[in-house]
C-alpha positions in Angstrom: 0.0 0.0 0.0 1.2 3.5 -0.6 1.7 6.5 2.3 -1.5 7.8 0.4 -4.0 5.4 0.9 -2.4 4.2 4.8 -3.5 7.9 5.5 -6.7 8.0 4.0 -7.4 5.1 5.9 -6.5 6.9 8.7 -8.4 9.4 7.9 -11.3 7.3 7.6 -10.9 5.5 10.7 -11.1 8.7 12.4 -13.9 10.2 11.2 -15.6 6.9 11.5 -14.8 6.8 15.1 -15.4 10.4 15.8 -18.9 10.6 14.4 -19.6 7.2 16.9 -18.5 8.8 19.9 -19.9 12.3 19.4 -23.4 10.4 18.5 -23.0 8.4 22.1 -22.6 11.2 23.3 -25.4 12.8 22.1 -27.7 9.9 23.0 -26.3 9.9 26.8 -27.1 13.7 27.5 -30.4 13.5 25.7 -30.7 10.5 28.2 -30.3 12.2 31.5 -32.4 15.4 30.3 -35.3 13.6 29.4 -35.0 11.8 32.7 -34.4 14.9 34.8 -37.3 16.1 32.7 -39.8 13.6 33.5 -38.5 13.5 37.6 -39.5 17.0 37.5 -42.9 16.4 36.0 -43.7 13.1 38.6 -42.6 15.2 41.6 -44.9 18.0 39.9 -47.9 15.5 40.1 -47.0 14.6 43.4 -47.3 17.3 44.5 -49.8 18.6 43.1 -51.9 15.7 43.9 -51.1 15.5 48.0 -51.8 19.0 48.0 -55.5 18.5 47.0 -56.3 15.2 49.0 -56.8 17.2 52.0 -59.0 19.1 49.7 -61.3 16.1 48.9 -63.3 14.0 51.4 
């Protein structure tokens, strides 16, 4: 093989590799903000919903 196409490979390898690890990454902190998200809303309802039992009855 010639210097040319070892780097390309390179190249390619890194891009490759790149574009996996920065969509990962991606997926992870969507992850933990939809989660913090929907802690937010349940504690919300909670809420919400022991403050109007004493309400009812």
């Amino acid at each position: 093989m010639t210097g040319t196409a070892i780097a390309l490979m390179l190249v390619a390898i890194v891009i490759i590799w790149g574009g996996l690890a920065v969509s990962v990454t991606a997926l992870v902190s969507r992850g933990r903000r939809e989660a913090r998200a929907a802690r937010r809303a349940a504690v919300a309802a909670a809420r919400e919903h022991l403050g109007n039992a004493g309400t009812q009855g």
